[in-house]
C-alpha positions, 0 to 999 in steps of 0.5 A: 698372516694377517694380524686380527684388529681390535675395535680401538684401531682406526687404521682400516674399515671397522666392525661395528663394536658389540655387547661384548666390546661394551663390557669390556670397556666398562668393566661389567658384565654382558648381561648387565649391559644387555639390561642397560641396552633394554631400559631395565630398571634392575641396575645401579646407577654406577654400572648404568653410567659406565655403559654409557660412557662405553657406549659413547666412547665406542660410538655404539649404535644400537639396533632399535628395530632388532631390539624391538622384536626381541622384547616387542617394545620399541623403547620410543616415548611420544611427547605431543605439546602445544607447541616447542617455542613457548619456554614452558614446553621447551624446558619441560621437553628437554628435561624429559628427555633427558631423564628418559635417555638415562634408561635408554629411551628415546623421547619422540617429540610432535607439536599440534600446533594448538589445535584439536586437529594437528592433536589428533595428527600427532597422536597418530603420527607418533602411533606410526613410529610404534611409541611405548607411552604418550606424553601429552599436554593436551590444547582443548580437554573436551575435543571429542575427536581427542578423546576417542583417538586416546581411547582407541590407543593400547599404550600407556597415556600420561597427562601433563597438567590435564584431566579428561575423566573418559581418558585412562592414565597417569597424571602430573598436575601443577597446583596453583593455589598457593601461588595465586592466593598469596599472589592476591594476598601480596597485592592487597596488601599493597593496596590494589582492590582492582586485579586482572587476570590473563589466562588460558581458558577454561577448556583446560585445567590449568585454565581452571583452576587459575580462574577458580582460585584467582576469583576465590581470592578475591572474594574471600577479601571482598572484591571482584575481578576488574577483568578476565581474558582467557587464551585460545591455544591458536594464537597465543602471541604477542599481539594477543597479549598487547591486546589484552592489556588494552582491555584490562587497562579499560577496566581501571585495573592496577594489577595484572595476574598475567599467567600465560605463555611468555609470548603474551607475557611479553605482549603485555610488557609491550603494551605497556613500555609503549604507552609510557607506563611503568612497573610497579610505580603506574601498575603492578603485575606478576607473571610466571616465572618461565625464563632467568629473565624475570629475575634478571630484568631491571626492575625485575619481575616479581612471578609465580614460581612453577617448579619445572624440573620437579615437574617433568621429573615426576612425569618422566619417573612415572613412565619409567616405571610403567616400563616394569609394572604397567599394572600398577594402580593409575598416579596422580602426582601434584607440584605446588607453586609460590610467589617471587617477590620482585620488583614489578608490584608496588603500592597503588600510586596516581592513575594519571599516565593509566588514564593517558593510556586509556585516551591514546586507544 
């Protein structure tokens, strides 16, 4: 007579493990694992981790389609950004991602490449994979072919860092004011009545609000911006960043807000290496706070701190929750930013070498 083989033996071809195989190697019971199967909230942290681990040691492979008719949810997130490669986006998606796997969902991830129109494709292509709830950070605010494919959509939307008054949803915003305002405040301290500031433009909000704080700064202290660029979602790249910094130098400037993606950032950087101008001693700039490399570049950079974990925390908890109570009255969440004082700002010194800049362009 044949002997019967447990899920353990590796000596022949092998049933594919079960609920009941789960709860026997975590210790709890099948009811319990069949909630951490199906992303419900009502477990402790200590049973869900156990399952987990069962889960992983017995390569359990969850039927997502079978699941999906049972329970008429997909347990699939969509997260649409402007792009993956910009750290900002990057670290926000992997930190997602990893607060929604803890409950058993799985974060879908389309990028629109910076336009309204690869948006409006990732919405839809994401609506194709039958997404539970929308993540999005989205390029242009006021795209009238954004907002009514977002209004013609049933699920749950959440917002990150945008506000589109006709569109529904949760939203996690970050809040620049402090870190803009003692920014100002470090800089005139030092000397600098000349301030520039690179940015997003004003089609999305935090576009907005760096421009609306940054020029109220300045004037409660009496002064006005030397210089303003504003950033098109379609190229923010290295060379626009350089391009920028030929315009501000143009302008006498000594500072620099540049608070953009790090691709202008660096574009900035750059410009600057390459005309033989040095921080903080030829011109001061403070940048966000993105990358490790801020702090460990010599002279490091001083930055305007964006908490990025707290962020996409927030973001994350918020859809979770909507998976049990998607009537709940719609959340605004706000994370404050700081300044970082580093090494890359100083006292105003001689406009020499700036000048010699300005005659190479």
């Amino acid at each position: 007579m044949s002997k019967s083989r447990d899920v353990g033996d590796h000596s022949g071809p092998q049933r594919p493990p079960t609920i009941i195989d789960l709860a026997r190697e975590s210790g709890v019971s099948k009811s319990t694992v069949s909630r951490v199967l199906n992303g419900n909230l009502n477990v402790s942290e200590s049973a869900r981790t156990l399952v987990l681990a069962a889960m992983i040691k017995l390569d359990y492979q969850m039927n997502s389609a079978a699941r999906s008719l049972r329970t008429e949810r997909s347990h699939l997130v969509g997260l649409v950004m402007p792009g993956i490669k910009h750290v900002f986006y990057s670290s926000t998606a992997e930190v997602l991602e990893r607060e929604l796997q803890k409950v058993g969902i799985s974060l879908l991830i389309a990028s629109s490449g910076g336009t309204a129109e690869g948006e409006v494709l990732a919405i839809n292509s994401l609506r194709s994979h039958g997404a539970d709830a929308f993540i999005l950070s989205l390029v242009n605010e006021n795209d009238a072919r954004t907002v009514v494919t977002l209004q013609s959509i049933r699920q749950q939307v959440l917002l990150l860092d945008r506000d589109v008054p006709k569109v529904v949803g949760d939203k996690v915003l970050i809040d620049p004011r402090r870190g803009v305002n003692e920014s100002i405040e470090h800089l005139v301290s030092l000397g600098h009545t000349k301030i520039a500031l690179i940015t997003h433009g004003t089609f999305v909000r935090p576009g907005r609000e760096v421009k609306s704080c940054f020029e109220e700064a300045l004037a409660q202290r009496g002064l006005t911006p030397a210089a303003e660029v504003l950033l098109e979602f379609e190229d923010v790249s290295s060379q626009i960043g350089w391009t920028a910094t030929e315009v501000i130098l143009k302008s006498g400037a000594t500072a620099i807000l540049a608070l953009g993606p790090s691709s202008v950032t660096a574009g900035v950087l750059n410009y600057l290496t390459w005309n033989g101008l040095r921080f903080p001693d030829d011109i001061s700039v403070i940048v966000y706070d993105e990358t490790e490399l801020s702090s460990a570049m010599k002279p490091g950079l001083t930055a305007i701190i964006r908490p990025l974990e707290e962020y996409a925390c927030l973001a994350a908890n918020l859809v979770i929750s909507r998976f049990s109570d998607s009537e709940a009255e719609q959340r605004v969440l706000t994370v404050p930013t700081q300044l970082m004082v580093r090494d890359s700002t100083g006292r105003v010194k001689s406009k020499a070498k700036i000048s010699r800049a300005k005659q190479l362009q």
